[in-house]
Each structure stands twice: as C-alpha cells, then as structure tokens.
N, C-alpha and C positions, 0 to 999 in steps of 0.2 A: 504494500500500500504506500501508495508516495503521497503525504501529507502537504496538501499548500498552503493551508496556512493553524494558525493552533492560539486560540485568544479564551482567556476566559470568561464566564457568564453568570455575574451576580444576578439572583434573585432579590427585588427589594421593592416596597410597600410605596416606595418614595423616589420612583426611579429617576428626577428629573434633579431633585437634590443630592441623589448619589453621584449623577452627571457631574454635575457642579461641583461638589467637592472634588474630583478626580482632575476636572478639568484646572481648575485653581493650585491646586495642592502637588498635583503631579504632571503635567504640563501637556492636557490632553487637549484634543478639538473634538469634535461632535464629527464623525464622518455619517452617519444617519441618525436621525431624529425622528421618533415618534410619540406621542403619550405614552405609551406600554413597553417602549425599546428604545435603548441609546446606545449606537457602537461607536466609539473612541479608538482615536487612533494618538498616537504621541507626535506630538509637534516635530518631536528631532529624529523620529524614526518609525516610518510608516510599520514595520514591522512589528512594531509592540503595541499590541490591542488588547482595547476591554470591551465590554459590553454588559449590559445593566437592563434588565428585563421584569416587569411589574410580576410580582411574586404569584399571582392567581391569575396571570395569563393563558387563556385556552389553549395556546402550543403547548404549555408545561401541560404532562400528563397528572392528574390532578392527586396520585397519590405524594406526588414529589414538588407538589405544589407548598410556598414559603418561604420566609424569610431563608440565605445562604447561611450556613452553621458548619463548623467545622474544617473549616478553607483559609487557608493565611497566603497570600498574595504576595510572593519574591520580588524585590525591586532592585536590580544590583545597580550599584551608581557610583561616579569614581571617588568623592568625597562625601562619606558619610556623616562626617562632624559637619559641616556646612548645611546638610541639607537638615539633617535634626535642628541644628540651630536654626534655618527659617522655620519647619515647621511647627516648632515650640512656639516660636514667636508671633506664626498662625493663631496658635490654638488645636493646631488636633491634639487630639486627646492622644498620649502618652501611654501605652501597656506595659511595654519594659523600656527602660531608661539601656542608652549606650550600652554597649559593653562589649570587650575585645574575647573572642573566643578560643579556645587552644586548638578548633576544628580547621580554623581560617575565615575565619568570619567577624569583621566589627558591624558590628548591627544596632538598629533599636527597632523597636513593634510599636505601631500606632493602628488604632479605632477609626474604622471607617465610619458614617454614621446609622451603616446596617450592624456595626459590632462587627464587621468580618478586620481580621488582622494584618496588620501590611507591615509586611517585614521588608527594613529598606536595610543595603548591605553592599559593603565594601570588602573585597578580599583582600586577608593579609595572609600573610608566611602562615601557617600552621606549627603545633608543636612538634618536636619530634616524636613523639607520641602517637599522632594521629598520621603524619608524613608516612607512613607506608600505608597507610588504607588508601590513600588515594592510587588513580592510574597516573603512568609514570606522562600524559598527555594532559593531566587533571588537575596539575597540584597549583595551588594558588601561589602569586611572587608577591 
C-alpha cells in the first residue's frame, strides 16, 4: 500500500474553536472549511496536516462517535524553549512543564481545548543508556 498522505482527525464539540486555537498556536491555515470539518495545513509545510471534525458527525460511525481521548499529538520543532516560552505566554494550558529526557527528547505537553495533549519536542543526544535501542539510522544528535 503506498500511502499519500497520513494527517490526523480530532473529534470535537467545538470544531471551529479547535481550528482557531491550532491555527494561532501552531501556525496553521484553514485549507477546507466547513461547520462540521476543518482540515489544516501548516503554513511552512504543506505536509503536516490536521483536521478537526464535529464529534456526532454522521461520517463518524456512531458507536465511535465523541469527544478524541487518549491521543497526544507529536510536534517536533527545532527550539523547544522558545516555543514553550510563547506558548506560556499565550496561555495554553500547560500538562507537563519542560523537561530534558535521557530517551532524547526535550519536550513539554500542553491542552488543546478538547483536552487532547500536544507534545511539542526537540531532539537531543540520548543517554547512553537508551543509545543502543535506537536504529543505528535513528538516533537523535
């Protein structure tokens, strides 16, 4: 199967405010707008897409119908402190504050305003510790 393209598809109650916060916060545009559906595309790179779909939408099959739960949203970026500090200075709501990981990972997690979690992350060096789980194609600098 040759995949062309792979974006993910929050479910939310509010989908025109989840637009908006995405769009403001993380530097989207609206490439289709509807009441019930909004697909986002990133200003600096057409390839990273979202999309944002009113929770009791008749496409959603209705057992899988509601709010998204249990989804946290990878955002790599090449400075982490910088974007935490505007986005503090937003106001999105904070989950976990900064933190350097021994995996390779400087991250913090912030609250969309469906609650789904958006993990924004900068790779550093890993410890030696974790440095052999990765592939020798893989390992973060």
């Amino acid at each position: 199967m040759r995949v062309t393209q792979y974006y993910p598809v929050i479910q939310s109650e509010t989908v025109s405010e989840t637009a908006e916060f995405y769009k403001r916060h993380f530097g989207f545009r609206s490439a289709f707008e509807a009441d019930w559906y909004v697909h986002l595309q990133s200003e600096v790179d057409s390839s990273v897409n979202l999309a944002i779909v009113q929770s009791d939408h008749e496409t959603i099959p209705e057992i899988s119908r509601g709010a998204s739960t249990g989804m946290i949203l990878n955002f790599e970026v090449e400075d982490v402190d910088k974007v935490d500090e505007r986005l503090r200075s937003e106001g999105v709501p904070v989950a976990k504050s900064l933190v350097s990981e021994p995996f390779g990972q400087r991250h913090a997690i912030y609250r969309d305003p469906n609650g789904v979690l958006i993990d924004v992350i900068t790779q550093i060096p890993p410890s030696e510790e974790f440095l052999s789980q990765y592939a020798a194609d893989a390992v973060p600098s």
